[in-house]
N, C-alpha and C positions, 0 to 999 in steps of 0.2 A: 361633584359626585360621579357623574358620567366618564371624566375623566378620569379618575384615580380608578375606575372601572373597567375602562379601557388599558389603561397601564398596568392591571392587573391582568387581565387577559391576554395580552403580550408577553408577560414574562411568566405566567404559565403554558403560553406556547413555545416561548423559548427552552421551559425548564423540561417542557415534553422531545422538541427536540436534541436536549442534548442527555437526557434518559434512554432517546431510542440511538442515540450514536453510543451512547455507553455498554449497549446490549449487542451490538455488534463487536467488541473487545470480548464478549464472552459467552456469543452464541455458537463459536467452534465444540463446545461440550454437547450440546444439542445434537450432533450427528458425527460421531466420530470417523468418519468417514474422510470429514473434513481437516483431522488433524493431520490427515498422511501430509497434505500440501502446509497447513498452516503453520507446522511446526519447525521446518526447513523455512520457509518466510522469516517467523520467529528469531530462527537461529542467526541468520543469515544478515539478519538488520540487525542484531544487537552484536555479531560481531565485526561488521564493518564501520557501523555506526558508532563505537569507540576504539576501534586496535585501527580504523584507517581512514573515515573518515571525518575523524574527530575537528579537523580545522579544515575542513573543505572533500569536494572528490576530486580526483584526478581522473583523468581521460580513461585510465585504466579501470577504474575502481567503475565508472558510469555504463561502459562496456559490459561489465559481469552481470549488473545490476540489471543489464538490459536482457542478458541470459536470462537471469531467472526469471524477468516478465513473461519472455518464450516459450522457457519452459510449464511456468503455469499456466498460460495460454490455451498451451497442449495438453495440457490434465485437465483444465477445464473443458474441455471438445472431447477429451477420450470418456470424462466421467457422464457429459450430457450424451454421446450417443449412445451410451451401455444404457442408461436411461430410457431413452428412446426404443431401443431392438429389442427389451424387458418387459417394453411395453408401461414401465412405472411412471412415465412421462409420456403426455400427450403432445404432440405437434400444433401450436398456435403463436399468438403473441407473443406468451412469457418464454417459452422455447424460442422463441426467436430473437427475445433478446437478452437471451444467458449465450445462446451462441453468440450474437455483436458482441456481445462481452468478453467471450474468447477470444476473437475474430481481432479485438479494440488491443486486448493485453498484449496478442500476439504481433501486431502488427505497431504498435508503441514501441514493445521492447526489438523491432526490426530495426527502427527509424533510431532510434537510440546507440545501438549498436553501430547503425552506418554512419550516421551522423560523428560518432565519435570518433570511428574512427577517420572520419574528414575534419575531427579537431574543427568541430563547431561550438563556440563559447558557450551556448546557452544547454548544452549535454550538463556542465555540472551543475544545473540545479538539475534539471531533467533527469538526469541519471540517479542523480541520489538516491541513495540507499532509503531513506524515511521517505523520499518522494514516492518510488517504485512500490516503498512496503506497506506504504498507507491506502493505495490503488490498489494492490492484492489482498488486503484485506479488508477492506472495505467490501471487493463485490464479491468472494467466496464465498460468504452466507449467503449472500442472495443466490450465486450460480449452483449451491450446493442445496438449494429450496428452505434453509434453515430460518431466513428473512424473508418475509415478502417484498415486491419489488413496488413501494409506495412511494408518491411525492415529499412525503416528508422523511425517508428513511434516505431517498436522495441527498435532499436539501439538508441534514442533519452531516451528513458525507462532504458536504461543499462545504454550511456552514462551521462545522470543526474544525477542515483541514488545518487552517492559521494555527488553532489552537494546540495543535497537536505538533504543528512544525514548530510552533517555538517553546511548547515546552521541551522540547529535547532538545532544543537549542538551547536551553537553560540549565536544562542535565549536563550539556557534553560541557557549558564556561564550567561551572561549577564542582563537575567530578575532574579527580584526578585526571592528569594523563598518565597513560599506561606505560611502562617503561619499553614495552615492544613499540611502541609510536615512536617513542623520543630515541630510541635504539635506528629505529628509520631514518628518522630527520634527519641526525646525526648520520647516516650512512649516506646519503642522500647528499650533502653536502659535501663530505668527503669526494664522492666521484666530483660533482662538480668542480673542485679546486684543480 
């Protein structure tokens, strides 16, 4: 009895964290504020995520990817200090780790960038489009105050990622390919001959 007890309480802490990872896919309504950046994320992984890099990234593709970590980087440091000089936010902890948070995007999507272009193997996962866009949206609600910053909204962020990378590893075998992709390949090939 103990046991079937225990295994119940496990997988209602399971079903808890992956409630609270599901509420982070749709707590950008919560402060629209947050949809200036979220929505260009959005855009931005579902169109490179099937028009390019539906069979892998290329050096190229892991480069931009690493642009835009940059760029929200810097929204997220421009949005905490207007925060801050407003007065709406106070200087402690949690301020100090929505900046490391900037600080972490900004300086990832650096290493990304240089890295690639030093055509370092391990860029195309790194660089990935779903890699990059799952790490910008995962801490935007929190950097944006819309999440609080908990151990289990963490670990929901860790424990999912898998889940989230192969489902749309399941999306991209399963959907069509685009004829702009295969209009590529084929171009692609052409130059090489």
């Amino acid at each position: 009895m103990a046991f079937w007890a225990g295994v119940s309480g496990v997988l209602l802490w399971i079903w808890g964290l992956f409630v609270a990872w599901l509420s982070i896919f749709v707590s950008p309504l919560k402060n629209l504020d947050m949809l200036w950046i979220i929505v260009p994320i959005w855009l931005s992984w579902f169109f490179a995520e099937f028009f390019q890099e539906k069979k892998g990234t290329s050096l190229g593709n892991a480069i931009s990817n690493g642009g835009i970590m940059i760029w929200v980087g810097i929204d997220w440091t421009r949005y905490l200090v207007r925060l801050l000089s407003d007065g709406t936010m106070k200087f402690g902890w949690l301020a100090s780790a929505k900046f490391l948070f900037a600080v972490a995007a900004t300086v990832i999507g650096l290493l990304i960038v240089i890295q690639g272009i030093r055509q370092k193997p391990f860029i195309h996962f790194a660089g990935r489009i779903r890699v990059v866009t799952y790490m910008l949206l995962m801490f935007s609600p929190v950097v944006y105050g819309v999440l609080p910053l908990t151990w289990n909204v963490v670990l929901a962020m860790v424990v999912f990622f898998p889940a989230f990378y192969y489902l749309i590893e399941l999306i991209d075998y399963y959907a069509p390919t685009p004829k702009a992709y295969e209009e590529k390949t084929e171009q692609s090939s052409k130059l090489l001959k």
